[in-house]
C-alpha positions as CSV (number, residue, x, y, z in Angstrom):
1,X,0.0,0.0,0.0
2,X,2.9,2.2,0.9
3,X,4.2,2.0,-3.0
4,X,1.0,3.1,-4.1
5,X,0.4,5.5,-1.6
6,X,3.9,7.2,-2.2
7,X,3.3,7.9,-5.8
8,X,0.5,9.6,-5.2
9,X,1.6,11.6,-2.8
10,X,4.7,12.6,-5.0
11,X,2.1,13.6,-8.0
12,X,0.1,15.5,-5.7
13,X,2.5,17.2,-3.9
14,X,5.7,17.5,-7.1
15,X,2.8,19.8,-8.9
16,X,3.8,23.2,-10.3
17,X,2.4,25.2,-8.5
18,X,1.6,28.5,-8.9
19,X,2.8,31.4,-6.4
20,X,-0.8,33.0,-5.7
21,X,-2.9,30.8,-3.4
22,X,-6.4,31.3,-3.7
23,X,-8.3,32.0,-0.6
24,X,-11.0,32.5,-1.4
25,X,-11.7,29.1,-2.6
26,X,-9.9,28.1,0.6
27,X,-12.4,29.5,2.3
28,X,-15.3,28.1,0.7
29,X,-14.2,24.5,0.6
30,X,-13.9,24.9,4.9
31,X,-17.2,26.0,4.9
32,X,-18.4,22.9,3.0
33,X,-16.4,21.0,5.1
34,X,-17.8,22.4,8.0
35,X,-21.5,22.2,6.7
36,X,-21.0,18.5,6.0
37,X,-19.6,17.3,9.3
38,X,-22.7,19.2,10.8
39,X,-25.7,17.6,8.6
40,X,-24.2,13.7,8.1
41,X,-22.4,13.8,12.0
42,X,-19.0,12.7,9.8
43,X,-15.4,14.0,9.2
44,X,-14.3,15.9,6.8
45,X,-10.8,16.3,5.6
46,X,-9.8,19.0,3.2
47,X,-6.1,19.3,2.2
48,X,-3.8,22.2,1.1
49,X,-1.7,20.4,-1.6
50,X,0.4,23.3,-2.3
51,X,1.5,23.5,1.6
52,X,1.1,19.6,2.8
53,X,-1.3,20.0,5.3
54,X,-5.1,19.4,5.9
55,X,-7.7,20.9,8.3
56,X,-9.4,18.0,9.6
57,X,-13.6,18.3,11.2
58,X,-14.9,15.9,13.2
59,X,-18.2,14.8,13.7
60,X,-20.2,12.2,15.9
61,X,-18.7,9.4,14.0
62,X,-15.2,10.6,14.9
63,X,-15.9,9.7,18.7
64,X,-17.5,6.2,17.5
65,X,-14.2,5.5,15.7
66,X,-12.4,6.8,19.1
67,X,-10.0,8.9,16.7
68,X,-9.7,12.4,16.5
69,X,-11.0,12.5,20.0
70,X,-12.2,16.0,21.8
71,X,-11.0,18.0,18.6
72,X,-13.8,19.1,16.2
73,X,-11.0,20.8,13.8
74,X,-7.8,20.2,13.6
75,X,-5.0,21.2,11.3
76,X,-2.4,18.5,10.4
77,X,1.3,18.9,8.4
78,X,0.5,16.1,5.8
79,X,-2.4,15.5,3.2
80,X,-3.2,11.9,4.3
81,X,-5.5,11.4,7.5
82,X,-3.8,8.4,8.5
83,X,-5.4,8.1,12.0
84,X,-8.5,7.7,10.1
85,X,-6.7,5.0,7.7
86,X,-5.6,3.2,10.8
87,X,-9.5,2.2,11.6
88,X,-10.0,1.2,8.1
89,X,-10.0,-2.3,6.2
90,X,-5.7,-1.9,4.6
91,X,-7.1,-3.3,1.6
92,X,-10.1,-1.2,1.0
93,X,-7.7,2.0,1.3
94,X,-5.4,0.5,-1.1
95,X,-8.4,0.3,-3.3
96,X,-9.0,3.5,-2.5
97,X,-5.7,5.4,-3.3
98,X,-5.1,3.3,-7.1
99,X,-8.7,4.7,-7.6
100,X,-7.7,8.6,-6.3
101,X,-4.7,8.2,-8.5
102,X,-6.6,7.1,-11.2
103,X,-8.9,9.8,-10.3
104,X,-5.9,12.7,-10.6
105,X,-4.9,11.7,-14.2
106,X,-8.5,11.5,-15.6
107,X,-9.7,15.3,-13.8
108,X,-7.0,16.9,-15.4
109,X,-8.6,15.9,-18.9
110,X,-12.0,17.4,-18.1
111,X,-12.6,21.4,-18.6
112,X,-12.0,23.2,-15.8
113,X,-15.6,24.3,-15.5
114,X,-16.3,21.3,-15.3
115,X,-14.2,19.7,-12.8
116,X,-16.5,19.8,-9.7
117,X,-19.0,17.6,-11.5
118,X,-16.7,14.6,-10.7
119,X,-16.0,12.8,-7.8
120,X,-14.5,9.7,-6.6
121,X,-16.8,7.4,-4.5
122,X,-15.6,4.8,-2.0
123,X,-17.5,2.0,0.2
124,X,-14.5,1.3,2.8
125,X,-15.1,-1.5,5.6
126,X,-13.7,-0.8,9.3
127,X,-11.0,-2.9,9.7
128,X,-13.1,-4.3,13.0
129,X,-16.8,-4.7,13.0
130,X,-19.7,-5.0,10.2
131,X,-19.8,-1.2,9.9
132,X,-18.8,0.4,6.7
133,X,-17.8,4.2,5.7
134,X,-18.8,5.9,2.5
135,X,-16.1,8.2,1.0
136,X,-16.3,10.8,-1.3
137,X,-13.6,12.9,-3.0
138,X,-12.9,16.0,-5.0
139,X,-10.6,17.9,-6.6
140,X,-10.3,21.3,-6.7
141,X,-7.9,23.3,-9.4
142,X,-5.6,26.4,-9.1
143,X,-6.1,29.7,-10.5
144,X,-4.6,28.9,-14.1
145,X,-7.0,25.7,-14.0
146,X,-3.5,23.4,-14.2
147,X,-2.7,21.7,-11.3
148,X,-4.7,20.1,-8.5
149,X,-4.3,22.4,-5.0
150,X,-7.5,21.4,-2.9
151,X,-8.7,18.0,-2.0
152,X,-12.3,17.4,-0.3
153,X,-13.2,14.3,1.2
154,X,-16.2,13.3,3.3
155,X,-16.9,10.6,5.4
156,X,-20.2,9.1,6.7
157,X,-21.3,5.5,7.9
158,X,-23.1,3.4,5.3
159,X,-26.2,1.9,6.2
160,X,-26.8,0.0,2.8
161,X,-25.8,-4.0,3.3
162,X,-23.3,-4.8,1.3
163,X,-19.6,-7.0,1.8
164,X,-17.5,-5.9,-0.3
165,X,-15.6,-2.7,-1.4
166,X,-17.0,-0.9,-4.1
167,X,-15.2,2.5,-5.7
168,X,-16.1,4.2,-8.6
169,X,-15.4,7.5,-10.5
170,X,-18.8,9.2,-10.6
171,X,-20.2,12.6,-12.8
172,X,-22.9,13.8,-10.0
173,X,-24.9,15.9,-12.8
174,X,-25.7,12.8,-15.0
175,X,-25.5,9.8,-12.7
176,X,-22.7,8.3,-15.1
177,X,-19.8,6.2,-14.2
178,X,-17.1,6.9,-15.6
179,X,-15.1,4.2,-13.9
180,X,-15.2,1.7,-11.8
181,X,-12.7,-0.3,-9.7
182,X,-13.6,-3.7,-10.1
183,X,-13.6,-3.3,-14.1
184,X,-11.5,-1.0,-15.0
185,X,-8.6,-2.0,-12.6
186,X,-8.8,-5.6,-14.1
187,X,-7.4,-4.2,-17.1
188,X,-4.6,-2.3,-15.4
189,X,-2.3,-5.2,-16.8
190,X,-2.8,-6.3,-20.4
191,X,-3.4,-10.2,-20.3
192,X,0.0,-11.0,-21.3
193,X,1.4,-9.7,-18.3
194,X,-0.9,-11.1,-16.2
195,X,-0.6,-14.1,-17.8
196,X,3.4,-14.1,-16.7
197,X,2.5,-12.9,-13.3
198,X,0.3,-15.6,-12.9
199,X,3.3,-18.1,-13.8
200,X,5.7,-15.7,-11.7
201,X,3.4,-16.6,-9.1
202,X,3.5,-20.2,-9.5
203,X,7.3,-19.8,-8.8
204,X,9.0,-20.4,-12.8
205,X,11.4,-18.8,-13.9
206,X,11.8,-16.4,-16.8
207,X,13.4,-19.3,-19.2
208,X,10.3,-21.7,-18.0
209,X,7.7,-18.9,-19.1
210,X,9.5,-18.2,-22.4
211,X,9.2,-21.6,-23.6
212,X,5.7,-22.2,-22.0
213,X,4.3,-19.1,-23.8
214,X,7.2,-19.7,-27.2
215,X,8.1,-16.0,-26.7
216,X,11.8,-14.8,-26.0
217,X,13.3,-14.4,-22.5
218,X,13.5,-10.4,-23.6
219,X,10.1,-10.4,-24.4
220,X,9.1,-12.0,-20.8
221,X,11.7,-9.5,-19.1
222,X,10.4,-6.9,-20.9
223,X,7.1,-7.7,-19.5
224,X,8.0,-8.2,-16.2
225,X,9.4,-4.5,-16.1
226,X,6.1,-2.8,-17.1
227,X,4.5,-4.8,-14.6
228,X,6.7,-3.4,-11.8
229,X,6.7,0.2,-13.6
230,X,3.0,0.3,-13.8
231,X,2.4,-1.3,-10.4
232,X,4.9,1.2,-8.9
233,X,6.6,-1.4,-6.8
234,X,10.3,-2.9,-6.5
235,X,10.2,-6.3,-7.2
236,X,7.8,-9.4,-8.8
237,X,6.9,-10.5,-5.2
238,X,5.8,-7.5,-4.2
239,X,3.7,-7.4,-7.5
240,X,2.2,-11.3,-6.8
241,X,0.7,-9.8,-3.7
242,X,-0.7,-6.8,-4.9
243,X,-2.0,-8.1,-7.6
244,X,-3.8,-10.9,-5.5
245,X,-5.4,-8.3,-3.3
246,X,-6.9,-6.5,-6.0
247,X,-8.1,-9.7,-7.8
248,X,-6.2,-9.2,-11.2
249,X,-4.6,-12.2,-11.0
């Protein structure tokens, strides 16, 4: 989670921003986030990306979750609310962060006018218990509509029953998904290279999978690379287990 997590923290952070910061929309986003955490009893968590830090607001659920405790707002130094993270399933956040990185590269394609219509929706399980959040996210652009500088996200309990996690890339004025983890993240890896991480898996060795498959031991090499470049982790290992958690493989 930590390799996938770290990437996009370095996109969101490694932005060029510009010099003028933009109060004003600042300002507004608090007051949503204040609004929120008083109608739905949740937490909201909106962070500066320009200056690494969120202002965190804390509802009734907060005190359910025992985090956050006796502090309706508080201002952290980082973007991540990782005392919230802590109560959560590990694999539903990793879910969660490969769909908000997802999330970053398709927002920047959209008109900037059109940027708030999108939002990222989570269901995330509590890592104890039956109970469920839901999580929604959204961007919010600079002044020269480039670069990503304000990130919104609310939490609320679920009541719909459900088991598993869900996440999807939403337009709120049409109802449209635009996409959605369990489909689109299956074909994160093209079915070659899952094919060789399946046989990765099963412990042979590049020369074994080259003869299986009647390919070259450059091509398989080749492949494994991408896999690790477009995973974002270090080894093929690493990848097997990943890959497993998210059900590509």
């Amino acid at each position: 989670m930590k390799n996938i997590q770290s990437d996009l923290n370095e996109q969101l952070l490694q932005q060029d921003f510009v010099p003028e910061t933009e109060q004003l929309q600042l300002e507004r986003c608090q007051i949503m986030a204040q609004n929120f955490v008083e109608l739905e009893n949740g937490i909201a968590i909106l962070s500066d990306l320009k200056n690494n830090k969120s202002y965190i607001y804390s509802g009734k659920m907060a005190d359910e979750l025992n985090i956050f405790r006796n502090q309706n707002q508080l201002e952290i130094e980082s973007i991540w609310e990782d005392e919230l993270f802590t109560v959560l399933n590990a694999d539903d956040v990793l879910h969660k962060h490969i769909l908000e990185l997802q999330f970053l590269q398709f927002i920047k394609t959209v008109p900037f006018n059109q940027r708030k219509d999108f939002s990222v929706i989570s269901r995330l399980r509590l890592a104890q218990g039956k109970k469920s959040l839901i999580h929604k996210m959204f961007y919010f652009s600079d002044v020269h509509h480039k670069n990503i500088e304000l990130a919104l996200c609310l939490y609320h309990f679920d009541f719909l029953p459900s088991s598993d996690y869900t996440g999807m890339i939403i337009n709120t004025t049409d109802g449209s998904i635009i996409q959605q983890t369990e489909v689109e993240n299956s074909n994160f890896l093209s079915v070659r290279e899952k094919e060789i991480l399946n046989m990765i898996q099963l412990g042979k060795k590049s020369k074994e999978i080259a003869d299986i498959l009647f390919i070259s031991i450059n091509t398989v090499n080749r492949h494994r690379q991408n896999i690790l470049e477009k995973m974002r982790v270090s080894n093929t290992t690493e990848a097997c287990t990943l890959a497993s958690k998210l059900r590509w493989i």
